[in-house]
C-alpha positions in Angstrom: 49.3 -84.2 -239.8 52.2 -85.8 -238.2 52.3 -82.7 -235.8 49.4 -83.1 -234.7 48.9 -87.1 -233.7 52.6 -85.6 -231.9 50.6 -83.3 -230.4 47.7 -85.5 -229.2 50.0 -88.3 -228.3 52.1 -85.8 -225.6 48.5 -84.5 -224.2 47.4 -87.5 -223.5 50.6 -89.5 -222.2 49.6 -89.6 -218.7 46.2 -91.3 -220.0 47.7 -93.8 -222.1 50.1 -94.8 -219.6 47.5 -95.9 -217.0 45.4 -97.3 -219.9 48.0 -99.5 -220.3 49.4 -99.9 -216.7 45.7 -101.5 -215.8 45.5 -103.4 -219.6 48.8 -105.0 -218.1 47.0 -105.5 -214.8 43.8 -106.8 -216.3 46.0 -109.8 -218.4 47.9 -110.6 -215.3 44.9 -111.2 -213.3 42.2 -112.6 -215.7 41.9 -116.1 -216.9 41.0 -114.8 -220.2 44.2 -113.1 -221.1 45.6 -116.2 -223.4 47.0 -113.8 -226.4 48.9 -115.9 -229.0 51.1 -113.2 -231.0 52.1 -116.4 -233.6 55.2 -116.6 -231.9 56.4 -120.6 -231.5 59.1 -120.9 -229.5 58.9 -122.8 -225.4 59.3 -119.3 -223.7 57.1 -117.2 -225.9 55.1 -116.3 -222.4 58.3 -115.1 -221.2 58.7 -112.8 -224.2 55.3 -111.3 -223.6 56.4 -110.4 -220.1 59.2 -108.5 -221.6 57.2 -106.8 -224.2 54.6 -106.0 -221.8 56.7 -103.8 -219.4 58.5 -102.9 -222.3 55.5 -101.2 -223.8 54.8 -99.9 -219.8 58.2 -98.4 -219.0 58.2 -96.9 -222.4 54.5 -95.0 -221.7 55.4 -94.0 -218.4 58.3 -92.4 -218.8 56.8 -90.8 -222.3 54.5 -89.3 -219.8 57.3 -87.4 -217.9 59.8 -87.2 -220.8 60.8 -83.6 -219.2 61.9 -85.0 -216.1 63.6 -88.1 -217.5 67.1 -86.2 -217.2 67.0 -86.7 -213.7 68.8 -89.8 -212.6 66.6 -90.1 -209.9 63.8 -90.2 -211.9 65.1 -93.3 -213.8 66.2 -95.2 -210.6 61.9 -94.6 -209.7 60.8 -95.5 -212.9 62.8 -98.9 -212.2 61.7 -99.6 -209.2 58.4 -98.6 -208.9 57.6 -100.9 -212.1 59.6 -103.7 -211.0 57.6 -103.4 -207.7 53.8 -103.5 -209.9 55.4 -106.5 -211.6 56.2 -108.5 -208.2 53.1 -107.0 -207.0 51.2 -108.3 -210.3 53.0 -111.9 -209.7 52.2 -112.3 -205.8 48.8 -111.5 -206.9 48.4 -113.8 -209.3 49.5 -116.8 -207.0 47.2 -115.7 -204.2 44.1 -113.8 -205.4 43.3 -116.1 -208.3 43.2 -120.0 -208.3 43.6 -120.2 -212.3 47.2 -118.6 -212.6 50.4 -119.1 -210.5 53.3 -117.0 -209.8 56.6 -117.3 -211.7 59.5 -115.9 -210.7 61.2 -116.1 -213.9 58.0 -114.1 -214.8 59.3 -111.1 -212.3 62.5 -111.3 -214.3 61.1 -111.2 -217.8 59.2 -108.2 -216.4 62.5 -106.5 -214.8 64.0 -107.3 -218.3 61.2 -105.2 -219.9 61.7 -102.4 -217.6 65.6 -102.3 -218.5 64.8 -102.7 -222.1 62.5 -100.0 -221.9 65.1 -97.5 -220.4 67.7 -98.2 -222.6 65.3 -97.6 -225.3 63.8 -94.8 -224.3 67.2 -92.8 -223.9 67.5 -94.1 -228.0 63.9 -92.4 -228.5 64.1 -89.5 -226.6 67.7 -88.6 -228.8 65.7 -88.9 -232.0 62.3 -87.2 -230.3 64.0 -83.9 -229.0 65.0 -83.2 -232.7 
């Protein structure tokens, strides 16, 4: 059983990855995205961020696990989801009149996608076994 939800998961990596790359996208833009994980603390928003491209960087580079060995690679990966974030941000200042941008929201995101490396190179160890 386990084999096979491996199986299904790697076939459809690419497909998860935008699911959540636009889910992401969706929050950041929407004035409906007000999700309350129970958490109680003054920066709990900024803790989202983090999880959020945590979760992203963690799908996308699940998606091309075979060429994560590449340093290159990883140096994309980093930039290219620290760019959607600023992207996502600048967005959210201009294109909607219910959110604002935060910079300390970029850097919760760029926390995330660090997070998400660092963990990934953990996961992949355990995965490849």
């Amino acid at each position: 059983m386990l084999q096979h939800i491996k199986k299904l998961l790697e076939h459809n990596a690419l497909y998860i990855a935008i699911a959540i790359t636009t889910f992401i996208a969706y929050l950041s833009l929407s004035s409906e995205s007000k999700i309350d994980l129970g958490f109680t603390f003054k920066s709990k928003d900024k803790l989202y961020h983090t999880l959020a491209y945590f979760t992203l960087t963690f799908a996308w580079l699940f998606a091309f696990r075979n060429k994560y060995q590449n340093n290159k690679f990883k140096i994309l990966t980093l930039c290219a989801l620290t760019f959607y974030g600023i992207i996502l941000e600048v967005l959210q200042g201009t294109l909607t009149n219910y959110r604002t941008s935060d910079l300390y929201d970029a850097i919760a995101n760029f926390l995330g996608v660090i997070l998400g490396i660092f963990a990934f190179n953990i996961f992949l160890k355990w995965y490849n076994q």
